[in-house]
C-alpha positions in Angstrom: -39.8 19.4 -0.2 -41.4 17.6 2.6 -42.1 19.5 5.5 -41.7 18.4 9.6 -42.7 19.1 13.0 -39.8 18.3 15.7 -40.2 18.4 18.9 -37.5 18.4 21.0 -35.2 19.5 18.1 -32.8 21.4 20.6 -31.8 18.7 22.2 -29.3 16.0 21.9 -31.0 13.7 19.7 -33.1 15.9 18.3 -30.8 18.5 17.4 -28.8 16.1 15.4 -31.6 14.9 13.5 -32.9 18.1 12.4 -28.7 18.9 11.3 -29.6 16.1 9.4 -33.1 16.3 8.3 -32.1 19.9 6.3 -29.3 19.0 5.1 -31.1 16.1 3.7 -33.4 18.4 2.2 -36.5 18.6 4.6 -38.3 21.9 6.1 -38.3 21.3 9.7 -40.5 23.6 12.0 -38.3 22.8 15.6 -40.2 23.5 18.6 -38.4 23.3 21.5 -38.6 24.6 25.0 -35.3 25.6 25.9 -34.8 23.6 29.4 -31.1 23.2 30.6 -30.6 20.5 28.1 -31.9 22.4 25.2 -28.9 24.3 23.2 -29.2 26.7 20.4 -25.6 26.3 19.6 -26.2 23.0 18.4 -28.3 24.7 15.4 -25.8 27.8 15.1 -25.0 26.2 11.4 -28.6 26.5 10.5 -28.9 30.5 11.3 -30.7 32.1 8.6 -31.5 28.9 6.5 -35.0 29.3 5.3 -35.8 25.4 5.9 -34.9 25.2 9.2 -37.9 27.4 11.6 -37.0 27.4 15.2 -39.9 28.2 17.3 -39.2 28.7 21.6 -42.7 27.0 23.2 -43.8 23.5 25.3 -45.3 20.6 23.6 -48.6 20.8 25.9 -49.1 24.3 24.9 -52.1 23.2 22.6 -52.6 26.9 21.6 -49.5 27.1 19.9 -48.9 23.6 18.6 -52.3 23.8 16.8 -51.2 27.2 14.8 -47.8 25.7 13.6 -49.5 22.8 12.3 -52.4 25.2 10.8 -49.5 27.5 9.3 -46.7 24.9 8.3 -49.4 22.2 7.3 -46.4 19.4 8.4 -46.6 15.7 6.2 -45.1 14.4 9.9 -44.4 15.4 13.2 -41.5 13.7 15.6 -41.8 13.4 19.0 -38.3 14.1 20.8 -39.3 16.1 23.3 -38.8 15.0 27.0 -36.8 15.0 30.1 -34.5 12.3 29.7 -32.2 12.3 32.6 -32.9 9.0 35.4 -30.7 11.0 37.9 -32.7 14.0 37.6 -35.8 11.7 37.4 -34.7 10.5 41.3 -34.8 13.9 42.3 -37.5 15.6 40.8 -40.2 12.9 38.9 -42.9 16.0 39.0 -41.2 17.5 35.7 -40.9 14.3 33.7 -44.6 13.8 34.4 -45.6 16.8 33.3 -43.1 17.1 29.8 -43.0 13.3 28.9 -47.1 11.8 29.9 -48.8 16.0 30.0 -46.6 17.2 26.8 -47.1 14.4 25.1 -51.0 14.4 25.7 -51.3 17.7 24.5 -49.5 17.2 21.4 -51.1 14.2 20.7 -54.5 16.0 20.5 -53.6 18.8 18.8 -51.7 16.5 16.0 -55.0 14.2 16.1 -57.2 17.2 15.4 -55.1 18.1 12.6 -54.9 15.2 11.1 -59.0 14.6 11.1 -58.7 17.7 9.3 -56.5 16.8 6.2 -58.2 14.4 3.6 -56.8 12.8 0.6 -53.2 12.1 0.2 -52.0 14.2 2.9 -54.0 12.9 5.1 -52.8 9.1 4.5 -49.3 9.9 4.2 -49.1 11.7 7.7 -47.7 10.0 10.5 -46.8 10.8 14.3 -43.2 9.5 14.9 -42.9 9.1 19.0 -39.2 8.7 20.0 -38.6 6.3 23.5 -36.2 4.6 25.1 -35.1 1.2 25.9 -35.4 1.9 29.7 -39.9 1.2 29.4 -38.7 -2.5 29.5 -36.5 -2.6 32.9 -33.8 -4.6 33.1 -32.4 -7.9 31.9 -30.1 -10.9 33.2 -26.9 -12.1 31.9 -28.1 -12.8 28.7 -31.4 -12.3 26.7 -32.0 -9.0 24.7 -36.0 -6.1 24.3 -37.5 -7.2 21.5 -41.0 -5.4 20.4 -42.6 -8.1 22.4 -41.5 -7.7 26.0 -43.3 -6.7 28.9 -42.9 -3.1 30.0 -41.4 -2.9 33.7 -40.0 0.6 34.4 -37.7 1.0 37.3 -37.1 4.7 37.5 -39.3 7.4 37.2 -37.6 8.5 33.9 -38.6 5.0 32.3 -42.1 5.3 33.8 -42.8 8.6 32.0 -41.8 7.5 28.9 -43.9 4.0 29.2 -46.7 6.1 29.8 -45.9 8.4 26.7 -45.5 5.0 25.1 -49.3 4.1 25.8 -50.8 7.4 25.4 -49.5 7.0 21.8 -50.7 3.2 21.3 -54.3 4.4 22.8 -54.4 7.5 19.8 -53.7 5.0 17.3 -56.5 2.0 18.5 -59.0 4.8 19.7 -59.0 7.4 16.9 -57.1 5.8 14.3 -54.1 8.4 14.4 -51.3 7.0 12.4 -48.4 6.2 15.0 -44.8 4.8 14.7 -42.8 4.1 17.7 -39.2 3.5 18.2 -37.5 2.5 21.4 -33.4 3.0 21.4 -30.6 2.2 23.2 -28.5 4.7 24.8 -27.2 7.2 22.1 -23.6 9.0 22.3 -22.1 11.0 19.8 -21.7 15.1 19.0 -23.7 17.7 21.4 -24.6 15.3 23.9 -25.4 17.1 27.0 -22.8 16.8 29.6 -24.7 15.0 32.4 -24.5 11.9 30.5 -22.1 9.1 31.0 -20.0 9.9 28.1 -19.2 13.4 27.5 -19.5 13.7 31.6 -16.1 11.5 31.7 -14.6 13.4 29.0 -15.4 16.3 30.6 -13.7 15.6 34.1 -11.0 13.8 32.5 -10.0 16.8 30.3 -10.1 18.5 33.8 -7.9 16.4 35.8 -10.9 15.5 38.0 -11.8 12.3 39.6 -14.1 10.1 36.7 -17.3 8.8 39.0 -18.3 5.0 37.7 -21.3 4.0 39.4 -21.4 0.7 41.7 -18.9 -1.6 40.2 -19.1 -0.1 37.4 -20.2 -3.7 35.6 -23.6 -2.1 34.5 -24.1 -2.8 30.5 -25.8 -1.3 27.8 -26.2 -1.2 23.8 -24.5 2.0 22.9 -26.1 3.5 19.3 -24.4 6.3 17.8 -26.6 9.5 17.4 -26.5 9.4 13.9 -27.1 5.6 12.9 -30.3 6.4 15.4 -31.2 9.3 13.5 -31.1 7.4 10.0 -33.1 4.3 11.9 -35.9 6.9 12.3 -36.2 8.4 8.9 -36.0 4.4 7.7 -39.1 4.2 10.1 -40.9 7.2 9.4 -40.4 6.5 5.4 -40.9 2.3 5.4 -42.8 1.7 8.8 -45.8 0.0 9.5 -48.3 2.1 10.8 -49.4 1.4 14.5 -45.8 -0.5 14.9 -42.8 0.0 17.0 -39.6 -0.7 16.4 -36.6 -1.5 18.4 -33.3 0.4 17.9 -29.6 -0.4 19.1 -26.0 0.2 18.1 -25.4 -3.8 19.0 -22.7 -2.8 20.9 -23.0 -3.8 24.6 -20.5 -2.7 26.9 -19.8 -2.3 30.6 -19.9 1.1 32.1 -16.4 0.3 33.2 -15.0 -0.7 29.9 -16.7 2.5 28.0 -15.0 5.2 30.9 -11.5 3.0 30.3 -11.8 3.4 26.2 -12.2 7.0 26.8 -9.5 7.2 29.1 -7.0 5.3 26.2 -8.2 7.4 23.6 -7.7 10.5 25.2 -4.0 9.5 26.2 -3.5 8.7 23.2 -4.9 12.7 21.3 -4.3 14.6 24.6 -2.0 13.1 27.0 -2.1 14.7 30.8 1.3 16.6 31.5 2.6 14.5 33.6 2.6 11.5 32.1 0.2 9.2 34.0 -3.0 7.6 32.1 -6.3 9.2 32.8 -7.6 5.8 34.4 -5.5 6.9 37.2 -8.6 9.5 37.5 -11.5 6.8 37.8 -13.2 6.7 41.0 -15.7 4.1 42.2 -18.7 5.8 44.4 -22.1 4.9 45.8 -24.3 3.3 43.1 -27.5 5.2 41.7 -30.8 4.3 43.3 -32.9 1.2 41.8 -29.6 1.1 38.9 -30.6 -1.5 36.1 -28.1 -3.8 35.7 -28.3 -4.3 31.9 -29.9 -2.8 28.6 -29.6 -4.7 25.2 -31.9 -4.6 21.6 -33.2 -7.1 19.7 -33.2 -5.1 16.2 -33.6 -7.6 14.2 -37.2 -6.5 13.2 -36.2 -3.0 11.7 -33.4 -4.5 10.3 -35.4 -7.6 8.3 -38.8 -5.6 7.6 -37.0 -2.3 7.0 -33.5 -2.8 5.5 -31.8 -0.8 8.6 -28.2 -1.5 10.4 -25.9 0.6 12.3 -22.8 2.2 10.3 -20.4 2.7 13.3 -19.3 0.3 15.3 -18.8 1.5 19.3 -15.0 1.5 18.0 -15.4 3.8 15.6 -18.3 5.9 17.0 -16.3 6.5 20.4 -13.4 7.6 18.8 -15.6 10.4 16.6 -17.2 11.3 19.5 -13.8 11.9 21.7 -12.4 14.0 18.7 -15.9 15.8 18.2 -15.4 17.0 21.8 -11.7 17.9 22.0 -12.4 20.2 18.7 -15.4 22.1 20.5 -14.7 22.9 23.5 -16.4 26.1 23.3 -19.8 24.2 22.8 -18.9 22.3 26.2 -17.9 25.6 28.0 -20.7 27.5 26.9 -22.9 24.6 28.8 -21.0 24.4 31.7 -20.9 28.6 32.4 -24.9 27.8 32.7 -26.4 26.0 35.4 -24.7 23.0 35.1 -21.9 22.0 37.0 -20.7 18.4 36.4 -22.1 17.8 39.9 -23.6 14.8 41.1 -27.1 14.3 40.8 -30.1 11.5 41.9 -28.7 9.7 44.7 -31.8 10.3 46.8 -30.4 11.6 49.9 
């Protein structure tokens, strides 16, 4: 039984992979902080399964990374901690600094030092797998897609963390040799994804009867990926994946920001109608756009797909309509998040 270290593995992403990863058969020591996105309900199916270790600590705590991977002795560790929110970037950049380019410093020294340490097999099957985003490469035109090969250009301090994470884990690979994979993804949807997100935030308010906010004029686009074709692209990456590489990842299923908020709105009218008859598009609401707002993400994943043998399994048809009935069975996962801190309110608009 292989065993892994995930970071982040409360999370949205995260937590979905490690769902996945035991059932698949893997130990997975999940180290997770616990900030307002982090959510132990997610795991609740995993309480008491000897394969799945859940350990409460920060990525930069060096002290405590360095005994997990002295006591678990992990074959890999995946990198999916970090603050991931662009509005929340806008109004506070200090913490995504700190948990995305800090964090991922610290782990990448104590997972270095660990690694110099095994020898033999162990130590050349190990790899780092360090999760990113789309958003390191800025934004595109009408037409034209990321490949592995385009410039990074962050726009938000969000994207600039990561890019920086990005680096940091290209410099540990060229300067002490520590086997790295990278992946950069489109925006993921699907089951526990935090509520401040486009998706489950207009599922949310439209379930309430509240006013669904669409950015600008709404004609923003990006390549949707369902959570779990993302989580399958990695373990193809982590199992098949050149060492030193990275790889792009995406649903290929761009779509305006308008078009997605009117799907949900159709889909829930059709599963949950309002009571008095009118459709939930009634409830969109156009409002000031978000500060520096790139205009449109889209992946080229044609490499992981020809080197690696990997394609989506959902298409944004099939995915949305999973994720819309995912929510209206567990509602109590959604409540339980919004009794915390979180409020559906509007964030990053930099007044």
């Amino acid at each position: 039984m292989p065993t892994w270290l995930v970071t982040g593995g409360a999370g949205f992403i995260g937590g979905n992979f490690v769902l996945e990863a035991v059932r698949l058969g893997v130990r997975v020591v999940n180290l997770d902080a616990l900030t307002y996105a982090g959510n132990l309900q997610t795991l609740a199916s995993l309480d008491g399964n000897p394969d799945h270790v859940f350990v409460h600590g920060d990525i930069g705590d060096r002290a405590l990374v360095t005994r997990l991977l002295a006591e678990h002795r992990p074959d890999a560790v995946l990198n999916f901690a970090a603050e991931s929110h662009v509005d929340r970037s806008i109004d506070g950049p200090a913490a995504f600094i700190q948990t995305n380019v800090v964090g991922t410093l610290g782990l990448l020294e104590s997972v270095r030092d660990y690694w110099k340490g095994l020898a033999g097999a162990a130590k050349d099957g190990f790899r780092f797998l360090h999760v990113s985003t789309d958003e390191v490469y800025g934004t595109l035109g009408e037409t034209g897609r990321f490949s592995e090969t385009t410039p990074y250009a962050p726009n938000s301090p969000y994207s600039a963390s990561k890019a920086a994470s990005d680096h940091l884990v290209r410099a540990f690979h060229h300067t002490y040799g520590l086997p790295v994979l990278t992946t950069n993804c489109s925006n993921n949807y699907g089951p526990y994804h935090f509520p401040e997100k486009l998706i489950p935030l207009v599922i949310a308010k439209a379930l309430a009867g509240e006013p669904l906010p669409v950015y600008g004029d709404g004609r923003q686009v990006r390549d949707w990926l369902f959570v779990s074709d993302h989580c399958a692209a990695i373990r193809t990456v982590l199992e098949k994946g050149r060492v030193g590489e990275t790889y792009n990842v995406g649903g290929d299923s761009e779509r305006q920001n308008i078009e997605v908020v009117e799907t949900i709105c159709r889909l829930l009218d059709e599963r949950r109608p309002r009571e008095d008859g009118r459709p939930r598009s009634s409830q969109i609401t156009f409002v000031a756009d978000r500060p520096g707002h790139d205009r449109r993400y889209a992946i080229d994943a044609s490499k992981l797909q020809g080197e690696l043998g990997w394609t989506p399994a959902h298409t944004f048809e099939s995915g949305i309509a999973e994720t819309v009935d995912w929510y209206l069975a567990n509602q109590d996962w959604v409540r339980h998040i919004l009794d915390g801190s979180y409020r559906l309110e509007r964030i990053g608009t930099a007044a």
